[in-house]
C-alpha positions in Angstrom: 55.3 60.7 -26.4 54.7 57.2 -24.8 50.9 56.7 -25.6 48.3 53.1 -24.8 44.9 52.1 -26.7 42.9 50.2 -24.5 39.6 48.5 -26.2 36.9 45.9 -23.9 37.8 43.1 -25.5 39.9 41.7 -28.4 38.5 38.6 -29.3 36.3 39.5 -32.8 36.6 41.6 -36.1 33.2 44.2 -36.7 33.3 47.7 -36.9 35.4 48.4 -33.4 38.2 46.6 -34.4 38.5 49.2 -37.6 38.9 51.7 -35.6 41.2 50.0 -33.6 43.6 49.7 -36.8 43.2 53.1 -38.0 44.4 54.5 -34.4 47.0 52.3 -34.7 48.2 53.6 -38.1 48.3 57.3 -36.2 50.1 55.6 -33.4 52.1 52.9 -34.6 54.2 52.2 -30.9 51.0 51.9 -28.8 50.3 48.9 -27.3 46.9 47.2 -26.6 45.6 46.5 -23.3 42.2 44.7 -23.2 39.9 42.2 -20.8 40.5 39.1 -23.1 42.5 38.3 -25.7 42.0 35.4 -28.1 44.6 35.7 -31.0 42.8 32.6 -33.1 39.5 35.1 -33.4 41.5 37.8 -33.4 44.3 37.9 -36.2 43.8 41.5 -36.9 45.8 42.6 -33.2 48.5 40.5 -34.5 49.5 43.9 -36.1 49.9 45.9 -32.6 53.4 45.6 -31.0 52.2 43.9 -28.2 48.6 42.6 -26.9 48.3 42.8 -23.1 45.6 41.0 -21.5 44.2 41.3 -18.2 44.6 39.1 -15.1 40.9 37.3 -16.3 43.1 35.9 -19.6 44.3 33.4 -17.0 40.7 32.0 -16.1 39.9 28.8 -19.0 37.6 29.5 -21.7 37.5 33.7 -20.7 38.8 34.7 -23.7 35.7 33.4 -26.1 33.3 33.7 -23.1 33.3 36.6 -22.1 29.4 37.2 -21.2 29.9 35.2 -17.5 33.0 37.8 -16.7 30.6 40.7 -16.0 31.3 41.5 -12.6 35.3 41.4 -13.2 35.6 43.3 -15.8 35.8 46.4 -14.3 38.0 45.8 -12.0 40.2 43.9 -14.7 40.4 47.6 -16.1 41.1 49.3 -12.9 44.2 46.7 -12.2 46.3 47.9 -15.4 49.1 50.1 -14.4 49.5 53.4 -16.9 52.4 54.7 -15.5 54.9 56.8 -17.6 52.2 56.9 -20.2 51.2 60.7 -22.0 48.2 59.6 -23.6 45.6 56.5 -23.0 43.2 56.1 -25.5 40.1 53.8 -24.7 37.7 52.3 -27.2 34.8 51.0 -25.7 31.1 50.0 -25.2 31.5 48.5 -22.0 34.3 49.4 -19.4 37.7 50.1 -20.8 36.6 53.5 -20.0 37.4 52.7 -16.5 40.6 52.8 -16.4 42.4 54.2 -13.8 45.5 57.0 -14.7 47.2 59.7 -12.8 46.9 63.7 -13.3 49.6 64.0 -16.4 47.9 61.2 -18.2 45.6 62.0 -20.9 42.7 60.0 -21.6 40.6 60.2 -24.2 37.6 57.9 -24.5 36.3 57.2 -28.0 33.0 55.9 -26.8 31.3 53.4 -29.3 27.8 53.5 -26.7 27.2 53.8 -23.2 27.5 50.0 -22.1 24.5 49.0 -24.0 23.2 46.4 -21.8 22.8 48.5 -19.0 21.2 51.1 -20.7 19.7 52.1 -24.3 19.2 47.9 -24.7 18.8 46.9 -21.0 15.3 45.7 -21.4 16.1 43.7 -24.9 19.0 41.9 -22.8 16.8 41.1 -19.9 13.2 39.8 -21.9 15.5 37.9 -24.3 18.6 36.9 -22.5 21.8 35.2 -24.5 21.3 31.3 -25.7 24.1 30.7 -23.3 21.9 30.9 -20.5 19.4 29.1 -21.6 20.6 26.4 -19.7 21.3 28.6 -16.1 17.8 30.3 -15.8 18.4 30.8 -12.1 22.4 32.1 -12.7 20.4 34.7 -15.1 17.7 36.1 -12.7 20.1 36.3 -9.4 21.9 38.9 -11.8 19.7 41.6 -11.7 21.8 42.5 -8.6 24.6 42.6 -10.1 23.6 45.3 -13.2 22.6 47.2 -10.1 26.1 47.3 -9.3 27.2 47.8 -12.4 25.0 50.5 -13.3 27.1 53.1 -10.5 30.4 51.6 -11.4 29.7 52.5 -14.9 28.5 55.8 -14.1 31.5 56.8 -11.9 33.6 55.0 -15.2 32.4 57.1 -17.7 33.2 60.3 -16.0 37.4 59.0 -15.7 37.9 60.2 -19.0 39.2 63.7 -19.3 37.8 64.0 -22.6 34.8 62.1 -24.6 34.2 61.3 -28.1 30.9 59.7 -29.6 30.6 58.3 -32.7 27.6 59.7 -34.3 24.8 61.9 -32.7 23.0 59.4 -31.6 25.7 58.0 -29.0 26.6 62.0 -28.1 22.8 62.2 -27.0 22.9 58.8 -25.0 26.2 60.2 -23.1 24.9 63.2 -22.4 21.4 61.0 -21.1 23.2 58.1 -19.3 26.5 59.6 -17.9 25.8 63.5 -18.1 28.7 64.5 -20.1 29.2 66.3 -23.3 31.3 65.2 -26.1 32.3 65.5 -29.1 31.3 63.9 -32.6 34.1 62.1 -35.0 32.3 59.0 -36.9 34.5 56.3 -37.5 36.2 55.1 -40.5 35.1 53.9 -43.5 37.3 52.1 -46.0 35.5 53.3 -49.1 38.1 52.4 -51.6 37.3 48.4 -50.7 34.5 48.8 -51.5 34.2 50.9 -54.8 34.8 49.4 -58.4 32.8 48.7 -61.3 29.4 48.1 -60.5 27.9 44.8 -61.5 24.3 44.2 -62.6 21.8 44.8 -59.3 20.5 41.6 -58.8 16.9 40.9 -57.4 17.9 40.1 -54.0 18.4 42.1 -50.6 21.6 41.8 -48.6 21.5 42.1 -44.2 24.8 42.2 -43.0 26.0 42.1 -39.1 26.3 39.6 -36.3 23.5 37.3 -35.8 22.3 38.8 -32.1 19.7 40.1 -30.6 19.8 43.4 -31.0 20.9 43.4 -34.5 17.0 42.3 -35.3 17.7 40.0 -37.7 14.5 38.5 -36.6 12.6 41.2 -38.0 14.2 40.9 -41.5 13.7 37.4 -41.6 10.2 37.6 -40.6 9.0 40.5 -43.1 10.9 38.3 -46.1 9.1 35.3 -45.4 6.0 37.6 -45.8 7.7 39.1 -49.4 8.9 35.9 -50.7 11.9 38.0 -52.0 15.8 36.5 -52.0 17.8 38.1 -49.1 21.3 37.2 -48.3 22.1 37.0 -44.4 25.8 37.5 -44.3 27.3 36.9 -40.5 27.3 34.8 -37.4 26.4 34.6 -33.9 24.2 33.2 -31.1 20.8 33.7 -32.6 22.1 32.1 -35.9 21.0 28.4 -35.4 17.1 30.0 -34.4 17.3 32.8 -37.3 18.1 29.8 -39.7 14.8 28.0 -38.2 12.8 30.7 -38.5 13.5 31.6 -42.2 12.0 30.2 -45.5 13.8 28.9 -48.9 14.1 32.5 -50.2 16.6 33.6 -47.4 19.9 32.7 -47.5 22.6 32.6 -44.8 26.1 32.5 -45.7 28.0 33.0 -42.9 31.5 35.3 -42.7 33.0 36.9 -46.1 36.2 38.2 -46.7 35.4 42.1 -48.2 36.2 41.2 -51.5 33.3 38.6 -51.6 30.8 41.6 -49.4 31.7 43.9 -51.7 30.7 41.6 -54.7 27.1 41.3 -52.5 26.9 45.4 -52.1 27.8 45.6 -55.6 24.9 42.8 -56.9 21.8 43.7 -54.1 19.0 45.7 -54.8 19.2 47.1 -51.0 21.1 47.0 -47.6 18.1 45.9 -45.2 19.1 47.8 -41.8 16.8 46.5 -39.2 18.1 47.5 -35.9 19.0 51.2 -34.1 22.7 50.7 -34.0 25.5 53.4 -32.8 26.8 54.1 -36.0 26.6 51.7 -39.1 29.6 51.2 -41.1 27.9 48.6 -43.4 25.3 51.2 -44.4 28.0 53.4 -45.9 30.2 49.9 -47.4 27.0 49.5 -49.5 26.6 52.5 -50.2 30.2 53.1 -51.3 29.6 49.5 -53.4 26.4 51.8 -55.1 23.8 50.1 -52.9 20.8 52.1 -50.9 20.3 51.3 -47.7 16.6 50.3 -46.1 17.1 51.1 -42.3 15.3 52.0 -39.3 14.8 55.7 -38.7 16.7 55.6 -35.3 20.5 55.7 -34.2 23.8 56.3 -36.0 21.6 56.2 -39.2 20.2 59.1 -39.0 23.7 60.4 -39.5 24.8 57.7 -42.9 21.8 57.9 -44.7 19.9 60.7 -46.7 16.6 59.8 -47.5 15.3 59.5 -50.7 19.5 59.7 -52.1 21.3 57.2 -50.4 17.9 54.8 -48.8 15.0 55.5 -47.3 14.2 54.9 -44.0 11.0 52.8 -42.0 9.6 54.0 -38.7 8.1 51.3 -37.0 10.3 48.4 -36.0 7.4 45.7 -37.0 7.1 43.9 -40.3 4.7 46.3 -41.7 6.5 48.8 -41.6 9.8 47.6 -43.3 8.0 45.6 -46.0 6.7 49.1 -47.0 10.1 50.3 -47.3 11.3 47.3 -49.1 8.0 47.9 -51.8 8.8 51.8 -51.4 12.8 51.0 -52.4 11.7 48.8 -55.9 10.4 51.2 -57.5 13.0 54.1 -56.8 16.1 54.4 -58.8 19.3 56.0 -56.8 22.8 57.5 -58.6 25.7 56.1 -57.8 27.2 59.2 -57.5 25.2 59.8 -54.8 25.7 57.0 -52.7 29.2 57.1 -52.9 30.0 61.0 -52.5 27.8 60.5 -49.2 30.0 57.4 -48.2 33.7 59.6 -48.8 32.5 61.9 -46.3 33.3 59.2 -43.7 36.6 58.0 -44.7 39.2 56.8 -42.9 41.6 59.7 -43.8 38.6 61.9 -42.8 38.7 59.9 -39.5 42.7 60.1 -38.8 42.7 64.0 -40.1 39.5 64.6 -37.2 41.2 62.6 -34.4 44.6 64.2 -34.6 42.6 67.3 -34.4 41.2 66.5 -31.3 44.4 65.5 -29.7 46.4 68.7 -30.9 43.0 70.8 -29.1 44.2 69.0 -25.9 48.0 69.9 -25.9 49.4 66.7 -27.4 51.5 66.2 -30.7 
C-alpha cells in the first residue's frame, strides 16, 4: 500500500512534529509533502525518505517566513499531485487539509485545530498582530480581506477529508463548531519514558515551557510572577521573546531551547508546570507530569483532557493575574504522588497512540 503524510509546514520541532515521527514509525515508506521546508530548523524530517516541498519553497526567505505566504498556501496544497497513492495522511492546523485526491484515495486528517487564526484565536491575531508587522501596519489592515477569503476556502478544505481525527475534546468540539463535522478523538503521543527517572529534590521554582507567542500567554505568567516574586524558568523561543524578557523582573529566568534531557532535569527539579494559555492538547503538561511535576493550567482546551484536578494539578479559571497567582498559592501547600502523575501521563503514550491510529485505519478498510 503506497501511502503520503502531508503536514503545513516543516520548518520547527513542538508537539506536531512528534506526531509526525510516530506516524512515520507506522509507515516507514511515506514521504512528506509540506508548504515549506527548511532542513537547518528542521533536522527531525531528515529521518523521512524524502521531504517534498511545494512550488512556494522556490520564493527567498519562504521557508522561515512563512506568516506573508497566507494567501498561497492553499493553493500550494491543492497543486500536489496524489496519484497512485492508497492512503494520504494530513497533519494540520492550517491547510494541509486541503489537499486535493481522487475517489480511491483515502484521506485521513489528523486535525491539530481548526486553523486557529481564523477562528478559536482570530481576535488574539488581529488586536495583537505578529512583531513582523510591526513595521507594515497598512500590509496588516488591507488583510482583513483576505481572512474573508480564507475563511470559505478553509471551510470547503476541512470537509476534503473523508475521515477526521481531533486530538483531544476540545479540538473535536471546535470541528464540529467551525467546519460542521464529527470526528473522532486519538490524543497524541507522549514519550513518557524520556521523561521518567529518579526524581531529584523539587526545587522552589516554577517551570513554563512553549514557544514564546502570543497565544501561548506567556505574558500572563510573567506578569503574575513579578507580582509573587517567586523563581520561574521560561524555557523556549519566539517572536514575543525580546518584549517577554522586557517585561519580566530578576526572579524570571529565560533560557531559551533544551535538549529533553536538560527539560526533563527542569520537570524533575520544579515545584509546578505553569500552563497559561487554552492550547489544543498539551504535551508538556503530561512531560511534567511523567518527570513527577503537577501542572498549574488554565481550565480551558486539551487540558481539560491531561490534567485531573487536585492529582495531577489544579486548574485556574480566569485568564488574569488573580486568578493564576491563586493557583500558584493553592499548588504550595498541596502535596501530589508521583504515582499519580505518571500513571495519568502512560495513558497517553506513544504506543497508546500508534495501537489507536492503526485502529482507525483498519475501521476504514486499509492494512
Amino acid at each position: 500500500m503506497k501511502i503520503a503524510l502531508v503536514y503545513d509546514r516543516v520548518n520547527k520541532w513542538g508537539g506536531a512534529e512528534r506526531v509526525l515521527l510516530a506516524l512515520h514509525e507506522i509507515f516507514p515508506d511515506a514521504p512528506l509533502f509540506t508548504a515549506v521546508y527548511s532542513s537547518e530548523k528542521a533536522k527531525w524530517a531528515k529521518i523521512f525518505p524524502k521531504v517534498i516541498p511545494s512550488f512556494l519553497q522556490k520564493i527567498r526567505f519562504t521557508n522561515t517566513n512563512h506568516e506573508f505566504l497566507g494567501a498561497f498556501t492553499p493553493l500550494a496544497f491543492e497543486s500536489f499531485d496524489f496519484d497512485g497513492y492508497d492512503m494520504v495522511i494530513s497533519v494540520t492546523s492550517e491547510a494541509a487539509k486541503g489537499i486535493i485526491t481522487k475517489p480511491g484515495t483515502l484521506h485521513i486528517c489528523y486535525c491539530l485545530t481548526p486553523t486557529r487564526y481564523l477562528w478559536s484565536a482570530h481576535d488574539l491575531y488581529f488586536k495583537n498582530p505578529p512583531s513582523k508587522f510591526k513595521f507594515f501596519p497598512f500590509f496588516w489592515h488591507i488583510s482583513r480581506p483576505l481572512v474573508r477569503y480564507l475563511k470559505n476556502w478553509d471551510k470547503v478544505a476541512a470537509n476534503r477529508p473523508d475521515a477526521m481525527l481531533a486530538i483531544s475534546n476540545a479540538v473535536k468540539e471546535r470541528i464540529k463548531k467551525y467546519y460542521g463535522r464529527d470526528s473522532e478523538v486519538i490524543f497524541p503521543p507522549v514519550e513518557v519514558e524520556k521523561f521518567t527517572g529518579e526524581l531529584n529534590k523539587r526545587g522552589n521554582f516554577f517551570l513554563l515551557v512553549g514557544r514564546l507567542i502570543p497565544y501561548k500567554r506567556v505574558d500572563l505568567a510573567v506578569m503574575a510572577f513579578n507580582k509573587l516574586g517567586l523563581p520561574l524558568v521560561v524555557v523556549g523561543t519566539g517572536s514575543e521573546e525580546r518584549k517577554l524578557k522586557r517585561m519580566a523582573k530578576d526572579n524570571i529566568k529565560f533560557v531559551g531551547e533544551l535538549t529533553d534531557a536538560k527539560l526533563a532535569d527542569y520537570y524533575r527539579r520544579c515545584t509546578a508546570l505553569i500552563f497559561p494559555q487554552e492550547e489544543d492538547f498539551g504535551i508538556v503538561t503530561l512531560e511534567a507530569q511523567a518527570a513527577g511535576a503537577p501542572v498549574i493550567a488554565y481550565r480551558a482546551g486539551g487540558a481539560l483532557d491531561t490534567i485531573i484536578e487536585g492529582k495531577t494539578g489544579v486548574f485556574f479559571d480566569r485568564q488574569n493575574v488573580e486568578s493564576l497567582i491563586a493557583a500558584v498559592k493553592k499548588v504550595r501547600g498541596m502535596k501530589f504522588k508521583p504515582k499519580d502523575l505518571l500513571g495519568n501521563a502512560q495513558k497517553f503514550s506513544k504506543e497508546n497512540f500508534e495501537r489507536n491510529f492503526i485502529r482507525f485505519v483498519k475501521k476504514h478498510g486499509r492494512f
